[in-house]
KOLKOL-618934 format. One line per 5 residues: number of its first residue (from 1); their letters; for each residue x, y, z of N, C-alpha, C. Coordinates in nm, 3 decimals, decimal comma, m for minus. Atoms other than C-alpha are relative to their C-alpha. Last residue first. Example, Ala and Ser with C-alpha at 12.3 -4.5 7.8 and 13.67 -1.06 7.14 Angstrom:
BEGIN
2	sa	m0,082:m0,119:m0,006:1,367:m0,106:0,714:m0,077:0,109:0,073 ~ 0,089:m0,119:0,000:1,230:m0,450:0,780:0,090:0,120:0,000
***
This chain:
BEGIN
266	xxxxx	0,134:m0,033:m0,002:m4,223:0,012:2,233:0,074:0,120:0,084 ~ 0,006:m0,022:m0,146:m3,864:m0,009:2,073:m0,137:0,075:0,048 ~ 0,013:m0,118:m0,040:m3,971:m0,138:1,718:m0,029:m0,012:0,134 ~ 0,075:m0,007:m0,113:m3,866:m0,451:1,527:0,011:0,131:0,044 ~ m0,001:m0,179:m0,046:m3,796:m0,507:1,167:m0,100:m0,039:0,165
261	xxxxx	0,093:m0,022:m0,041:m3,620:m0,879:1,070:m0,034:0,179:0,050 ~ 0,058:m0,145:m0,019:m3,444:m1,041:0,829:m0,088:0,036:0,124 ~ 0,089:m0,022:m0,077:m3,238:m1,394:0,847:m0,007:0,167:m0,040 ~ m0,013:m0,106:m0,085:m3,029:m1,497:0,575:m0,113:0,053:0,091 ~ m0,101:0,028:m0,069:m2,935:m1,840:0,398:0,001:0,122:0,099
256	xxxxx	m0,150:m0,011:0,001:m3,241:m1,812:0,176:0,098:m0,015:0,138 ~ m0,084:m0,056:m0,139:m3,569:m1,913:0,207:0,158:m0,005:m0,057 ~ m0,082:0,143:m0,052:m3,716:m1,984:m0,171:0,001:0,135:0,144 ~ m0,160:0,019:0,005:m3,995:m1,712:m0,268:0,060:m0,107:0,074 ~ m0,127:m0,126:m0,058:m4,329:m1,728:m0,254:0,112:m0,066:m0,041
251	xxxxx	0,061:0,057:m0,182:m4,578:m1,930:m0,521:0,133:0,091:0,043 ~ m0,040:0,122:m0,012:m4,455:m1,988:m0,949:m0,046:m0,036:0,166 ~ 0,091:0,103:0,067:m4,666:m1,658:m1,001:m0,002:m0,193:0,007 ~ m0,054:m0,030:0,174:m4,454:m1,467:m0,775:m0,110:m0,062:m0,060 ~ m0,050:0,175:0,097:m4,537:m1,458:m0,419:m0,056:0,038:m0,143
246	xxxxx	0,155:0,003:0,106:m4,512:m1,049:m0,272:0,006:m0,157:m0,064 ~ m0,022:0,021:0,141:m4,244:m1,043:0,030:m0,151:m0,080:m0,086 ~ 0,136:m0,059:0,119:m4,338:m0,921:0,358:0,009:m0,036:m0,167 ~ 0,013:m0,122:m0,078:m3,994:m1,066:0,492:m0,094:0,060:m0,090 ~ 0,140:0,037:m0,075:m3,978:m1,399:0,330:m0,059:0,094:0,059
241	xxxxx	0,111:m0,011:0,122:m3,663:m1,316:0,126:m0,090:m0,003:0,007 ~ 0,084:m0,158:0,064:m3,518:m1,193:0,442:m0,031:m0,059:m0,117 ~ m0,091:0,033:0,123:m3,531:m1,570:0,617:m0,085:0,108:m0,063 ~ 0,039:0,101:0,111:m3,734:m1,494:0,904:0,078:m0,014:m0,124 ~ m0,140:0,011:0,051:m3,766:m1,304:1,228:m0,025:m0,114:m0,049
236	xxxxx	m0,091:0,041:m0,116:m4,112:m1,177:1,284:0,146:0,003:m0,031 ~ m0,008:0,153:m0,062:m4,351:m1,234:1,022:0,054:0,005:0,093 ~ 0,049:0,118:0,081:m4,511:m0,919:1,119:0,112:m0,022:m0,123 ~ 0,065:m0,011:0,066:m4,314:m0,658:1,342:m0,038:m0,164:m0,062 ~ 0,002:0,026:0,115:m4,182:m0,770:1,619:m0,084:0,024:m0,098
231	xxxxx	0,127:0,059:0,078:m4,206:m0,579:1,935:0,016:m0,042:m0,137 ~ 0,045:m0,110:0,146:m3,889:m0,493:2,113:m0,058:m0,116:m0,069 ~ 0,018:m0,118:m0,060:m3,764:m0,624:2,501:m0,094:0,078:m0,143 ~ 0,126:0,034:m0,120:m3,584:m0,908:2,393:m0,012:0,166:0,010 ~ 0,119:m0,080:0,031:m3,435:m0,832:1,989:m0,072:m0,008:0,146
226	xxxxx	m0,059:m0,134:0,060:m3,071:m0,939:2,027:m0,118:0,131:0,030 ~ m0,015:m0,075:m0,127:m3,190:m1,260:2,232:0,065:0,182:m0,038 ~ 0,075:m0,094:m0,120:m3,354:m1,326:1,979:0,038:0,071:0,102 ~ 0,055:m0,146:0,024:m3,075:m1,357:1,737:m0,123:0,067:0,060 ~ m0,122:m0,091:m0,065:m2,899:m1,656:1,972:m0,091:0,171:m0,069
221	xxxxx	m0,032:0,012:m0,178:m3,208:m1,882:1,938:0,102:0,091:0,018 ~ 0,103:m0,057:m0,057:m3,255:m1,829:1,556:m0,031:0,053:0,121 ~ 0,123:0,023:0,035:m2,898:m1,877:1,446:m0,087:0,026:0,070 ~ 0,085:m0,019:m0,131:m2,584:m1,688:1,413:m0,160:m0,077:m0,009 ~ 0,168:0,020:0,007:m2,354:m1,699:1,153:m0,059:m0,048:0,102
216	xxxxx	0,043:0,126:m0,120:m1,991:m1,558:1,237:m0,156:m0,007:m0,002 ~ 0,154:0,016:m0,036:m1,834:m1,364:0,906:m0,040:m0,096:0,111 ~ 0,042:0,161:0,024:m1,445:m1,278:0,879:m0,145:0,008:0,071 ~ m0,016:0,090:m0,089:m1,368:m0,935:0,757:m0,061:m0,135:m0,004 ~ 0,038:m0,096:m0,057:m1,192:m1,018:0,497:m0,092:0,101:0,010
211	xxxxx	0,016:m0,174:m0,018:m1,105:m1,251:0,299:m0,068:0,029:0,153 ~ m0,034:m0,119:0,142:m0,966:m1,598:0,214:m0,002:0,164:0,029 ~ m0,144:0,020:m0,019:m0,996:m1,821:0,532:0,111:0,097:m0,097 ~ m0,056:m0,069:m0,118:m1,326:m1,658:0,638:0,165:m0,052:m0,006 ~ m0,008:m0,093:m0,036:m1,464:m1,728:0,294:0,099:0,042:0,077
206	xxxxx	m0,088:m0,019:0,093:m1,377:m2,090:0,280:0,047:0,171:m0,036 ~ m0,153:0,041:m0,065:m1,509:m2,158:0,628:0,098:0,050:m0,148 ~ m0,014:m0,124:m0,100:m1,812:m1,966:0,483:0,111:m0,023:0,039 ~ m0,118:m0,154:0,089:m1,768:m2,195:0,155:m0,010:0,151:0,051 ~ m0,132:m0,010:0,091:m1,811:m2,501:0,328:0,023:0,053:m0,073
201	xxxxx	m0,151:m0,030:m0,092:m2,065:m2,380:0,585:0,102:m0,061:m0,043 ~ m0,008:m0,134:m0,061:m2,332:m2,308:0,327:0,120:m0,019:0,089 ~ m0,090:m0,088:0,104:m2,249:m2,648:0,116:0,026:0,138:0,052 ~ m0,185:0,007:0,002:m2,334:m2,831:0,446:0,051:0,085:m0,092 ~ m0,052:0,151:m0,042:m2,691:m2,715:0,472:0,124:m0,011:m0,014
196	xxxxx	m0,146:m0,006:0,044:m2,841:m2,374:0,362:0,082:m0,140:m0,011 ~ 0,063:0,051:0,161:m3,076:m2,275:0,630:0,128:m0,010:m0,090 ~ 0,142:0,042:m0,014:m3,021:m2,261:0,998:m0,024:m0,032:m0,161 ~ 0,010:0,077:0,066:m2,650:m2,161:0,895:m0,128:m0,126:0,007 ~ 0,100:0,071:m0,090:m2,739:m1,789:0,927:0,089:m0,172:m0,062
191	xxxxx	m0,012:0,107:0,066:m2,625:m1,480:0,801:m0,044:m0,087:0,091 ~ m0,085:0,088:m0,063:m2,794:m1,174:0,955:0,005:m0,169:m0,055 ~ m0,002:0,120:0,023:m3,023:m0,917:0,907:0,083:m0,044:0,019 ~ m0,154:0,051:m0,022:m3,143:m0,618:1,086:m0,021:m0,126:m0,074 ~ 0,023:0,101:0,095:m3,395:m0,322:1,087:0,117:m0,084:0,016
186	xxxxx	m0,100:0,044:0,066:m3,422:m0,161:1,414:m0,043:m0,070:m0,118 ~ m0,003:0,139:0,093:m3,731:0,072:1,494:0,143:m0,032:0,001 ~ m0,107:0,059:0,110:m3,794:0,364:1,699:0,006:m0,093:m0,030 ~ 0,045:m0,010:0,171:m4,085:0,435:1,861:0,084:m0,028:m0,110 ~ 0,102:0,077:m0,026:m3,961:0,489:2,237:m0,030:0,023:m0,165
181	xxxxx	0,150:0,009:m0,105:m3,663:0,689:2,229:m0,091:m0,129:m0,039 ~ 0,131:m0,042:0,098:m3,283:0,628:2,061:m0,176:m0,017:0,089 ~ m0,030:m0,105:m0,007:m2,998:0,601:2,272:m0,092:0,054:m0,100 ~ m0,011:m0,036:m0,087:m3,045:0,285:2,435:0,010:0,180:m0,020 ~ 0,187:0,033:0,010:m3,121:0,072:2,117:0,004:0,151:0,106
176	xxxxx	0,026:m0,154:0,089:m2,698:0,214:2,024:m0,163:0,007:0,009 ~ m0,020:m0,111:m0,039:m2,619:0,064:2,331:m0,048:0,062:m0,042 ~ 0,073:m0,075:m0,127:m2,818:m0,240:2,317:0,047:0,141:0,036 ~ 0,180:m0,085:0,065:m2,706:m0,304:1,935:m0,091:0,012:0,123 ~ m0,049:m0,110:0,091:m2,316:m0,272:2,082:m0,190:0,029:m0,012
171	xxxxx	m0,010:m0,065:m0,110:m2,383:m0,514:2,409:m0,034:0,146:m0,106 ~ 0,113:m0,026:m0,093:m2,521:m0,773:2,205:m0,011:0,100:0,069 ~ 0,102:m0,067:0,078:m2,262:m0,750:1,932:m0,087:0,044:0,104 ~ m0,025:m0,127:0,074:m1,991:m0,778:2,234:m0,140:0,046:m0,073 ~ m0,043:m0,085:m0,103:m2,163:m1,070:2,390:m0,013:0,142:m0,028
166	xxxxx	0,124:m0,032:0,006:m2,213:m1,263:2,071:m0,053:0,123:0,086 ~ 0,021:0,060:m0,138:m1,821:m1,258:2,032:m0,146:0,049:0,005 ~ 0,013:0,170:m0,027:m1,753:m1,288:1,648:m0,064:m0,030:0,171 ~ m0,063:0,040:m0,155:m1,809:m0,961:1,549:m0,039:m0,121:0,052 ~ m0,102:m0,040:m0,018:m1,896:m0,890:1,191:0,063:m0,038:0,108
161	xxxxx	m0,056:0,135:m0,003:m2,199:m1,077:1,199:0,138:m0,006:m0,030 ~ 0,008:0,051:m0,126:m2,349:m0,788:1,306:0,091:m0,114:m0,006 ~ m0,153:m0,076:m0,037:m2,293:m0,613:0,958:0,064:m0,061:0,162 ~ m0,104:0,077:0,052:m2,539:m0,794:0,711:0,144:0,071:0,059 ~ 0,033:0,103:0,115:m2,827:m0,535:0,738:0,155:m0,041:m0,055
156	xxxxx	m0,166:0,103:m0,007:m2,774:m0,351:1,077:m0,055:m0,101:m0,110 ~ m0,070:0,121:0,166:m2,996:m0,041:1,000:0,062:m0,071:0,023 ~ m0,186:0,088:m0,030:m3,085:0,157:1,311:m0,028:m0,106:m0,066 ~ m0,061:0,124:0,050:m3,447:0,385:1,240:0,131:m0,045:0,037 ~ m0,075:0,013:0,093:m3,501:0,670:1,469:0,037:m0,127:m0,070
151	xxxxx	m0,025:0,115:0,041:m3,757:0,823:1,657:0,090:m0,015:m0,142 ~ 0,069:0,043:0,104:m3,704:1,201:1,777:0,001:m0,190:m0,069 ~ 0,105:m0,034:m0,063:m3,482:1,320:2,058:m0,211:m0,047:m0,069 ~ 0,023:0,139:m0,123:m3,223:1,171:1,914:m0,101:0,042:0,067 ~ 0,035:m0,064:m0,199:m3,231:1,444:1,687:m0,035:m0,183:0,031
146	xxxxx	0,104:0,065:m0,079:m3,013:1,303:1,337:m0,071:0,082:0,167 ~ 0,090:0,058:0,094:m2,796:1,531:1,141:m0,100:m0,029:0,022 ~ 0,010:m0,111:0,120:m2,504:1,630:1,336:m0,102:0,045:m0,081 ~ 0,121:m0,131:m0,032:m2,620:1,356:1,612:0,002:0,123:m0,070 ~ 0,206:0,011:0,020:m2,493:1,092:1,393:m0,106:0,113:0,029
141	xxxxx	m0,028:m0,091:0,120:m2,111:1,231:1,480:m0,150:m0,040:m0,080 ~ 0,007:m0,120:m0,020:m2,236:1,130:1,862:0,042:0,017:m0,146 ~ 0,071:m0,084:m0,015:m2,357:0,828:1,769:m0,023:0,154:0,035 ~ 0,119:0,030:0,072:m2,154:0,621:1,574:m0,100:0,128:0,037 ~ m0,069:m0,022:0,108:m1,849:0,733:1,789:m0,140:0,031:m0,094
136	xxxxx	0,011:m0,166:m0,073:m2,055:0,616:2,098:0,044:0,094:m0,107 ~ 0,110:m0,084:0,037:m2,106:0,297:1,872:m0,023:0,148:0,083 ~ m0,025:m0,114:m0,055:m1,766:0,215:1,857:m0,093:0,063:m0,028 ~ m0,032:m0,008:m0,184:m1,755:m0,146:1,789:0,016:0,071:0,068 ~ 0,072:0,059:m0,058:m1,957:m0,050:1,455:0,021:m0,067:0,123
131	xxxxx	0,077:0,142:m0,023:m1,691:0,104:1,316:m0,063:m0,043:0,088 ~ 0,070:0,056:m0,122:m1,732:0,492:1,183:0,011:m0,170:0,028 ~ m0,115:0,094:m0,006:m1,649:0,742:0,923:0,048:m0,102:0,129 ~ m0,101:m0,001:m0,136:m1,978:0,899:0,911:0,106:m0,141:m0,001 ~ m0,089:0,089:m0,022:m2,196:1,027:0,602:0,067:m0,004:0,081
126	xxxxx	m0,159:m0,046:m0,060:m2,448:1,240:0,561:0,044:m0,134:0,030 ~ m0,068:0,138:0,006:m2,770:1,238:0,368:0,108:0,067:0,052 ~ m0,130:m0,007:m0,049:m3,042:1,500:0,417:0,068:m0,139:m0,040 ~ m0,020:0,104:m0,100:m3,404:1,580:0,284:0,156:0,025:0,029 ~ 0,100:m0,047:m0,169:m3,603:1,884:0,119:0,089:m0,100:0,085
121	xxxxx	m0,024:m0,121:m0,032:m3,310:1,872:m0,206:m0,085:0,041:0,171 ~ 0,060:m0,093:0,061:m3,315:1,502:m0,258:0,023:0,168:0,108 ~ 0,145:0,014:0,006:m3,039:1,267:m0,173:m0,086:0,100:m0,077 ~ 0,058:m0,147:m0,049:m2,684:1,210:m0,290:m0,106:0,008:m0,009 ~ 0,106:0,012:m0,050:m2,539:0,875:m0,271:m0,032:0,137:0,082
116	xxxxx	0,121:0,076:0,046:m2,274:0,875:m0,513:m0,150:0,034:0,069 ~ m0,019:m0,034:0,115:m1,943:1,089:m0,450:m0,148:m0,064:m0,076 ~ 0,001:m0,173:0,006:m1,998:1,091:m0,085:m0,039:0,043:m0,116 ~ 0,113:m0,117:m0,051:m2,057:0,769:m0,094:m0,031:0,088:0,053 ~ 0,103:0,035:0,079:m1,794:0,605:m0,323:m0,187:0,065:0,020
111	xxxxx	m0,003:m0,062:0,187:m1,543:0,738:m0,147:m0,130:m0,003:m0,034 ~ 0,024:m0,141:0,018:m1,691:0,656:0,177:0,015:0,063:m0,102 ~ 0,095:0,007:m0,036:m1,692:0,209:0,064:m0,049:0,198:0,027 ~ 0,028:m0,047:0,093:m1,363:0,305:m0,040:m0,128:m0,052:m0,054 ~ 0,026:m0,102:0,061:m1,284:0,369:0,287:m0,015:0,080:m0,142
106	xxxxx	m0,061:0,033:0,150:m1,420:0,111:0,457:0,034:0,101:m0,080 ~ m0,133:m0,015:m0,046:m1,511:0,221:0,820:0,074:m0,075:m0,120 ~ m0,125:0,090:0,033:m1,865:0,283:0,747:0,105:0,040:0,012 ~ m0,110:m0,032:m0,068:m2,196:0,480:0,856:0,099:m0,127:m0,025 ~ m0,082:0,148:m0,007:m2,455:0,629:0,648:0,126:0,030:0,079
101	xxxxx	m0,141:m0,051:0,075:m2,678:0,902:0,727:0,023:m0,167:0,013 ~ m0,037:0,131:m0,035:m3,036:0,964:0,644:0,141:m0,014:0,011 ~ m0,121:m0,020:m0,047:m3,275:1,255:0,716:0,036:m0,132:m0,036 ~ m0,063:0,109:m0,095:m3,609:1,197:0,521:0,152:0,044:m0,002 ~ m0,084:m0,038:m0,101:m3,750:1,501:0,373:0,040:m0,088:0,066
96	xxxxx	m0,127:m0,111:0,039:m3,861:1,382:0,045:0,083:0,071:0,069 ~ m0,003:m0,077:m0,106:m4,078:1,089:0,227:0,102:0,101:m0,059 ~ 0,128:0,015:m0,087:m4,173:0,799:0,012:m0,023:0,144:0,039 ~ 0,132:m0,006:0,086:m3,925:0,881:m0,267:m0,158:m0,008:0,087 ~ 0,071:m0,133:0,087:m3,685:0,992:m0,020:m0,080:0,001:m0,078
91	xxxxx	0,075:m0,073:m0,113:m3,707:0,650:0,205:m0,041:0,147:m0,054 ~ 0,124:0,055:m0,091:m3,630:0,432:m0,068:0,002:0,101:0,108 ~ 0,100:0,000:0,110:m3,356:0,681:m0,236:m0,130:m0,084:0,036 ~ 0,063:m0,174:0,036:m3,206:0,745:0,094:m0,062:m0,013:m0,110 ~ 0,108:m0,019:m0,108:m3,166:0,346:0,220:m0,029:0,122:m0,061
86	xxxxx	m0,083:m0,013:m0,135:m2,992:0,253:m0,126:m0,139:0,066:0,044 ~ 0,082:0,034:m0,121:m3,226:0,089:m0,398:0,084:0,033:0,119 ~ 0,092:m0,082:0,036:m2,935:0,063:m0,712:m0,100:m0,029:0,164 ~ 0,067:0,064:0,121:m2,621:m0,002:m0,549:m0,111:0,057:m0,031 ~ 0,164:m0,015:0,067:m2,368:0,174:m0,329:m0,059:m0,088:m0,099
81	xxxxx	m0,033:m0,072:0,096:m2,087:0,020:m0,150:m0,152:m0,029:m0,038 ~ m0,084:0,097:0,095:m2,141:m0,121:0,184:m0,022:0,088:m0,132 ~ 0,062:m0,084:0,131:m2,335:0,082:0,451:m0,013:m0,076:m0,134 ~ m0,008:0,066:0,048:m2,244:m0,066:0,768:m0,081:m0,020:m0,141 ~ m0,160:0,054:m0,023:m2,452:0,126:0,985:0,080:m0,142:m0,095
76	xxxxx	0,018:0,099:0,052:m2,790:0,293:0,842:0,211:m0,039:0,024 ~ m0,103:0,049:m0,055:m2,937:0,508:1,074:0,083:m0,086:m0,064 ~ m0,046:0,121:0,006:m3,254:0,642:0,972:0,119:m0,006:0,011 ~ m0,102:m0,022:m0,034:m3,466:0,958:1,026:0,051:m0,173:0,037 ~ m0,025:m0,112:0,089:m3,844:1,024:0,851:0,185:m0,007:0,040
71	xxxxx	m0,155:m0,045:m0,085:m4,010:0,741:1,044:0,037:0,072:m0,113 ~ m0,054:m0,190:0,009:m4,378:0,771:0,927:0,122:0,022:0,062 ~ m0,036:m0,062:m0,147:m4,488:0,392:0,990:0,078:0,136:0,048 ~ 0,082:m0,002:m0,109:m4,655:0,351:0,693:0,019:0,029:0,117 ~ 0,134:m0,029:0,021:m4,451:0,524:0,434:m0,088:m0,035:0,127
66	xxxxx	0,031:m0,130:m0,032:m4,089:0,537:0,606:m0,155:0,062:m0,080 ~ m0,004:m0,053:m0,101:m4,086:0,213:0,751:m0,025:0,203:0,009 ~ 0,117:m0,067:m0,074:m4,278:0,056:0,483:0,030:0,127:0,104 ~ 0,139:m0,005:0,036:m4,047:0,162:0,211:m0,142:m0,005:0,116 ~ m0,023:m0,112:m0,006:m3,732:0,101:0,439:m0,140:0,038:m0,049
61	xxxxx	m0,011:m0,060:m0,119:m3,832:m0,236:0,523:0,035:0,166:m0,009 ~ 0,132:m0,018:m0,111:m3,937:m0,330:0,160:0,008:0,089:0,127 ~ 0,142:m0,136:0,072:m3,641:m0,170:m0,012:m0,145:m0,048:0,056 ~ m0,020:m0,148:m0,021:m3,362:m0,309:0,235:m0,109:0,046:m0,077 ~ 0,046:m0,024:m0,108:m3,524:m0,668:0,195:0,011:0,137:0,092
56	xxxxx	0,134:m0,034:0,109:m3,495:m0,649:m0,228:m0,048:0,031:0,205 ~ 0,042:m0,160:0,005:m3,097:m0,579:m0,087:m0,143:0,002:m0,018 ~ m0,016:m0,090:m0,074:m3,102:m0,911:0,114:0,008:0,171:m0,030 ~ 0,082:m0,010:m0,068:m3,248:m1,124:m0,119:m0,006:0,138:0,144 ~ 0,097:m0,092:0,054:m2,996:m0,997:m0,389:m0,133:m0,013:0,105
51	xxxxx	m0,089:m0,155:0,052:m2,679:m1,103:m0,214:m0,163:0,092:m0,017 ~ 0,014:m0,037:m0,089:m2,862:m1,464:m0,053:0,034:0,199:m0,009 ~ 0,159:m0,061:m0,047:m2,987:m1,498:m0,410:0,000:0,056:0,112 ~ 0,032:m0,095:0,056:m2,579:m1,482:m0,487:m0,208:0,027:0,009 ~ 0,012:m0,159:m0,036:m2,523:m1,703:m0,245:m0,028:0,130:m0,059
46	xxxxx	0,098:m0,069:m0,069:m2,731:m1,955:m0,347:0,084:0,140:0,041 ~ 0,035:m0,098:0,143:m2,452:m2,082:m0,578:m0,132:0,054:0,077 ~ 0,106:m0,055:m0,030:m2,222:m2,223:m0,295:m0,163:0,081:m0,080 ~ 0,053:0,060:m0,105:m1,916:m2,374:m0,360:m0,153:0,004:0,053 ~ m0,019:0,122:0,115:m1,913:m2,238:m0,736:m0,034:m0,129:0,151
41	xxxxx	0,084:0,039:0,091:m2,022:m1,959:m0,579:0,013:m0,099:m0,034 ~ 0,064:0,036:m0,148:m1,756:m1,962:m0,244:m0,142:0,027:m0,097 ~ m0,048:0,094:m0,058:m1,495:m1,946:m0,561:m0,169:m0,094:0,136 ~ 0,056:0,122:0,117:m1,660:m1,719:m0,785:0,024:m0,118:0,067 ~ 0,162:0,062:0,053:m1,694:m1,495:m0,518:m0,006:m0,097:m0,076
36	xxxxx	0,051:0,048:m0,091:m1,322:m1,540:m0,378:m0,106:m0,008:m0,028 ~ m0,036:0,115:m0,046:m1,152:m1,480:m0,735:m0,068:m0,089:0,138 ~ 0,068:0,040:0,085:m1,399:m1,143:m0,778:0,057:m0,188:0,002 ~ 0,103:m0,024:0,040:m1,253:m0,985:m0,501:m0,082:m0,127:m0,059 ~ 0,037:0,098:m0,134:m0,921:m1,076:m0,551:m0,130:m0,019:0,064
31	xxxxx	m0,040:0,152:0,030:m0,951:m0,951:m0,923:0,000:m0,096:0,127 ~ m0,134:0,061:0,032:m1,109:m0,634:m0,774:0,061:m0,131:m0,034 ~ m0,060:0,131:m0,087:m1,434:m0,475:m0,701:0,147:m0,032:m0,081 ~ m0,100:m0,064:m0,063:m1,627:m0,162:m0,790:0,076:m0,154:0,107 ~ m0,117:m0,037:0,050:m1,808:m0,315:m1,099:0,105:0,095:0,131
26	xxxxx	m0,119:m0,142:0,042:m2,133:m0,421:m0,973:0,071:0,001:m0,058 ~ m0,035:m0,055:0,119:m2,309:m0,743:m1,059:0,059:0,109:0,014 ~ 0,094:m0,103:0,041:m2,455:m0,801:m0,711:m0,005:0,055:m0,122 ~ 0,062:0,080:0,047:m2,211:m1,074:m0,680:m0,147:0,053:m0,016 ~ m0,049:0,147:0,118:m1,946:m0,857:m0,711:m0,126:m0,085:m0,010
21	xxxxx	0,007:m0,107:0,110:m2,106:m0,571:m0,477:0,039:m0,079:m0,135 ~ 0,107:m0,030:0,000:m2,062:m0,811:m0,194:m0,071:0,021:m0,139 ~ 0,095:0,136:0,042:m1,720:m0,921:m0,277:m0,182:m0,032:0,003 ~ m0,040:0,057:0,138:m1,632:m0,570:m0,265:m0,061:m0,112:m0,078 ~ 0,060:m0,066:0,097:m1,834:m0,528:0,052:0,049:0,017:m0,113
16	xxxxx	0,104:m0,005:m0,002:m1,660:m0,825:0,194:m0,088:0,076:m0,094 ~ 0,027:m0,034:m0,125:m1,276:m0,764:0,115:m0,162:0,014:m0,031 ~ 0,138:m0,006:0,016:m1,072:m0,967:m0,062:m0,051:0,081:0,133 ~ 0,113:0,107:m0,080:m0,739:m0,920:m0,049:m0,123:0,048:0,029 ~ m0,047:0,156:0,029:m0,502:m0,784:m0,312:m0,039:m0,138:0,112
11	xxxxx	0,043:0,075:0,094:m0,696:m0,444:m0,328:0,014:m0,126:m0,034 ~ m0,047:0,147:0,039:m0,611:m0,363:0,029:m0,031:m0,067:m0,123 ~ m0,019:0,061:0,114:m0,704:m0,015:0,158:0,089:m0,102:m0,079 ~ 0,054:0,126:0,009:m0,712:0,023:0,521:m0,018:m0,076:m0,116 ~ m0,034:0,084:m0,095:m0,623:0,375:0,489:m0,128:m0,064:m0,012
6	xxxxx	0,107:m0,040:m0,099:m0,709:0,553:0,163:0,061:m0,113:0,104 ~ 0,115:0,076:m0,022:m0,377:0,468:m0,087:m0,080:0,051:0,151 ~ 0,106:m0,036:0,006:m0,138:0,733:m0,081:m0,112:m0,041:m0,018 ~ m0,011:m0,121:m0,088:0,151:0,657:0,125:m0,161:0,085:m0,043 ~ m0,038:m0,171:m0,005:0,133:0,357:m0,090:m0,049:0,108:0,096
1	x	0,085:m0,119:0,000:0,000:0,000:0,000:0,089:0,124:0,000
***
């Protein structure tokens, strides 16, 4: 790495939201990158529904959250490089004044959204240079933007599973529950090897030996205990392709390898 590469920048190892964004069809990724998707595809070929199930589950949950349930201020940690359907374009088409910031510690994950994900003229987008084991961090450069004093969406779609000690996460999405009022919502998903079967955890082990960071899937019984205390919305917690989702003509959707769910601090 050069003196002038963005810190933390690593093109010659894979790194998640790269490999993300790869099997999303993007183009902001890299030969290493693209070597580990095809790899933990060829092991795995659901993952790429698990890729797209999980963004079609960012445009429901945002959609209702900011049509029916009138939240206007969202949180969205663990951002990952832009695609089509980011949190500010679902929530500004509902709501033209929706506040929203993103928050990542990738930094060409910020590049990219500063330079990309610009909202509408009545609303807000801001960005915070931020990891998710430092949600005091998170939240005081949040408050620029956001009133805490006001209900607030908290986004963890595919970022929890960043931290391997259950503990820790647990302690992080109670801090940051803790600093938002009564009415607020989390949205969250989370890999899983509840669904999936052996091929899923032979090309997560294959993942976590290749790139970076390394993923820890969590199943049903451990992600409640994330949510005690906050009302589930309808289905509950559920494999996000299942999450309010419309059935096709062929009947609903497969379950995928990822849990979704929206709950709100009564």
């Amino acid at each position: 790495m050069t003196e002038t590469s963005p810190r933390g920048f690593n093109p010659d190892v894979a790194h998640n939201a790269r490999v993300w964004n790869y099997w999303l069809g993007g183009k902001d990724n890299f030969p290493a990158d693209r070597v580990v998707g095809d790899q933990v595809r060829e092991m795995f070929p659901a993952i790429v529904d698990v890729a797209r199930a999980d963004r079609e589950f960012l445009g429901r949950a945002v959609h209702h959250l900011a049509g029916e349930a009138g939240m206007w201020q969202f949180l969205d940690i663990g951002t990952g490089l832009p695609t089509a359907n980011n949190t500010h374009e679902v929530a500004q088409r509902v709501n033209p004044r929706a506040r929203i910031v993103y928050v990542d510690n990738d930094p060409l994950v910020l590049v990219h959204a500063r330079a990309l994900l610009t909202g509408t003229e009545e609303g807000v987008t801001d960005y915070v240079d931020a990891d998710l084991r430092d949600p005091d961090t998170i939240l005081r450069e949040a408050e620029r933007t956001l009133d805490f004093t006001q209900p607030v969406v908290i986004m963890l779609l595919g970022v929890i599973n960043f931290i391997s000690d259950t503990g820790e996460a647990q302690r992080i999405v109670k801090r940051l529950l803790e600093a938002v009022p009564s009415g607020s919502y989390v949205a969250l998903t989370h890999p899983t090897m509840d669904i999936g079967g052996g091929s899923n955890a032979e090309a997560l082990d294959f993942y976590n030996a290749h790139a970076t960071p390394q993923i820890t899937p969590r199943g049903a019984e451990e992600l409640s205990d994330f949510l005690e205390g906050l009302e589930l919305l309808e289905p509950g917690l559920t494999s996000c392709s299942l999450w309010r989702a419309e059935e096709t003509p062929f009947g609903p959707p497969e379950p995928v390898a990822q849990y979704g769910v929206v709950a709100r601090k009564p």
